[in-house]
N, C-alpha and C positions, 0 to 999 in steps of 0.2 A: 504494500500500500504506500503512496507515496502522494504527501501532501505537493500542493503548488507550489509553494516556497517554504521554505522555514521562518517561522518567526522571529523576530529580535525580541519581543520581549516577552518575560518570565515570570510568570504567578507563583510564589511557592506557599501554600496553605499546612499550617504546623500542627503537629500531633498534639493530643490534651496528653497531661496538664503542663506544657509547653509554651515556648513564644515562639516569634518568630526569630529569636537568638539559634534557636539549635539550625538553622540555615546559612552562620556565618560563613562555616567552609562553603556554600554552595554560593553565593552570592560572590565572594571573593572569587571562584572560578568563573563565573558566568560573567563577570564584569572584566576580569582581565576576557576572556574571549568575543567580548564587545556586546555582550548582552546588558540590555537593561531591566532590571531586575527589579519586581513590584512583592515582599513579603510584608505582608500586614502582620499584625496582631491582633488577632481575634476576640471577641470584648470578655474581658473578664480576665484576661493574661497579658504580659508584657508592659504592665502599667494600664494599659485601656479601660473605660470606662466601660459599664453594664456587666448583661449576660447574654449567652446563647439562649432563646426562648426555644425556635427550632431549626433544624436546620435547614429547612425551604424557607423562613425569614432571614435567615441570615444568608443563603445565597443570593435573595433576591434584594440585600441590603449590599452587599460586596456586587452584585452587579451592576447596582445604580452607582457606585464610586470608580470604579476601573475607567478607563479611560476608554471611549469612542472610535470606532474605526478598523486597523488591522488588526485579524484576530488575536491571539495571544497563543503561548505556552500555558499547561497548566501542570505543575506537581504538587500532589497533595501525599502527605504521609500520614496514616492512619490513623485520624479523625479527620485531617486534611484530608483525606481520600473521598470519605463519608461526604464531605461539603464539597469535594471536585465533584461525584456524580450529582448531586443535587443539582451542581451549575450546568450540567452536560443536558440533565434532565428538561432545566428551565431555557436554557439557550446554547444549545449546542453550536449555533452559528458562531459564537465567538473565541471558538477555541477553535488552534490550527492543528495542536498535537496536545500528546495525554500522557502523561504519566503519574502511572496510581505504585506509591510505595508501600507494604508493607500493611497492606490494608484488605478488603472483603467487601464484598457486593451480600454476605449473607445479614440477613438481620440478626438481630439478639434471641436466642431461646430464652423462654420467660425466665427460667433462673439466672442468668444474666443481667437482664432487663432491671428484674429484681434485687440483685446484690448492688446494680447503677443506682439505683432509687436512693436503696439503704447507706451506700457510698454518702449520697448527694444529702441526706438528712443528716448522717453523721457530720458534717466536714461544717454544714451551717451551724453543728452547734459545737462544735472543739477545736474547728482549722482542720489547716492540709497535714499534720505531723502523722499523721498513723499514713499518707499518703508518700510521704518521703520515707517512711520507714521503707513500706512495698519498695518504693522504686531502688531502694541501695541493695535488696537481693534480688529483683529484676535482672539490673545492669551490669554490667562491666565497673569495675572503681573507676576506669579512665572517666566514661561516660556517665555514671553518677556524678561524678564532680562536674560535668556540665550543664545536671540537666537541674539538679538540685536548688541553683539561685533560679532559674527559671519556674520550680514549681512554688517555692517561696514568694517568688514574686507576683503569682495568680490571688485574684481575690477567692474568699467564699462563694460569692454571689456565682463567680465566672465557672471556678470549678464544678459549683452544682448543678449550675445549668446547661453546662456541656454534658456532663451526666445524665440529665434526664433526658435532653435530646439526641444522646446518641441510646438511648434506654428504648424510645419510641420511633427510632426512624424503620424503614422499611426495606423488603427488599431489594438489590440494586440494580437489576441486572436488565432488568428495563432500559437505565440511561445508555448502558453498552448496546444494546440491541438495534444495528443499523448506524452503527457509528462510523464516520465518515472520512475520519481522520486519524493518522496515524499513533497507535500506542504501545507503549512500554511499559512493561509492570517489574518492577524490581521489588524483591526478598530477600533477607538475609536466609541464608542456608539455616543458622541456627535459631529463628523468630518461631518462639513454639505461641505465641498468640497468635497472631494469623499466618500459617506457617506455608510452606511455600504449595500447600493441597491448593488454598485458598486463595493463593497468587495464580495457579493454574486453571483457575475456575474464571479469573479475571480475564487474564487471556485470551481464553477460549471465549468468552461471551463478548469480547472487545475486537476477534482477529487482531492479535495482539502478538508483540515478542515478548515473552518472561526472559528474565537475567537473574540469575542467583548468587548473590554475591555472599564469595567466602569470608568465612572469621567475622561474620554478622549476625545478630540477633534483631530485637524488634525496630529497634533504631538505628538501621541499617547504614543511614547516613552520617550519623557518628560514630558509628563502631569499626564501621571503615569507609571513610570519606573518599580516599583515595581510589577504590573499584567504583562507587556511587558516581562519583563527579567524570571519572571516565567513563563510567556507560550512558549518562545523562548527556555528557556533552557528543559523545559519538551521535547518539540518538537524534539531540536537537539539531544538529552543524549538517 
């Protein structure tokens, strides 16, 4: 599949409970390779104000700010995936290429759904600290220490409301269906949350290329920036 041209500029949409900080390495490559690079911070993380209500409101709030005109890039990492198909859903006209990281077109089984909820009630009434606990045996130490002031830095309001709108969103596989535009699904080899089954499922509903990138787990782009930003930048150039 081969878009018309490639795009110059880059959406990068950040994983909860994240900023757009964990896209430093990727914006520092994309701008040395002349790209111009658009990563938001989604409300309720990176200092921003509010919450995620859902995520078809916040797609359709992020599409009324983007800029007019030639379509764009879009990579999203999982939650950032979750709000890439919603945009794909709502306006697929405005993307020229796709790439979903580390993420799933499956919706939540209610048990899931259910520990989001319970997640989202706990954190409004004691904070993110039982949330930083999780993420230091999640991760790698390198990548805990990056992602760490990033979750400190999320409000309550922001973490719970991504929580429940990633609790209630639906299945995805609709926005892939007839997709028009060239995509790329990267996973870490070793991301046992959506693990590389789930990347294949993307895929395949996208006519899509999967990359598997070694010595990676759910955070693929921090855990090894280096295969990420070469398969991204192959992909986009």
């Amino acid at each position: 599949m081969t878009a018309p041209h490639a795009p110059r500029t880059v959406l990068l949409l950040h994983a909860y409970p994240l900023s757009a900080a964990m896209w430093d390495d990727q914006r520092a490559a994309l701008e040395e390779a002349g790209f111009t690079v658009i990563a938001p911070n989604l409300p309720g993380f990176g200092g921003e104000a509010g919450a995620i209500t859902t995520l078809e409101d916040a797609a359709r709030d992020l599409l009324a700010a983007l800029p007019q005109g030639e379509p764009l890039a879009v990579v999203g990492l999982s939650m950032g995936g979750y709000l890439t198909l919603e945009l794909l859903r709502q306006a697929p006209e405005r993307f020229a290429r796709v790439v979903l990281a580390d993420t799933t077109l499956r919706a939540d089984p209610p048990e899931k759904a259910e520990d989001r909820r319970e997640q989202a009630d706990r954190v409004e009434a004691e904070g993110a600290g039982f949330i930083v606990a999780a993420a230091e045996k999640e991760h790698s130490p390198a990548t805990f220490r990056r992602v760490r002031p990033m979750i400190e830095a999320a409000s309550r309001e922001g973490i719970a409301g991504a929580l429940r709108a990633m609790a209630v969103r639906g299945e995805g596989r609709d926005a892939l269906r007839g997709l028009a535009v060239p995509l790329l699904v990267l996973v870490g080899e070793a991301d046992d949350i959506t693990p590389v089954e789930y990347a294949q499922e993307l895929a395949d509903a996208g006519r899509g290329e999967l990359r598997v990138l070694p010595g990676a787990a759910h955070l693929s782009n921090l855990d090894n920036p280096a295969a990420f930003n070469a398969a991204l930048l192959e992909f986009l150039s």
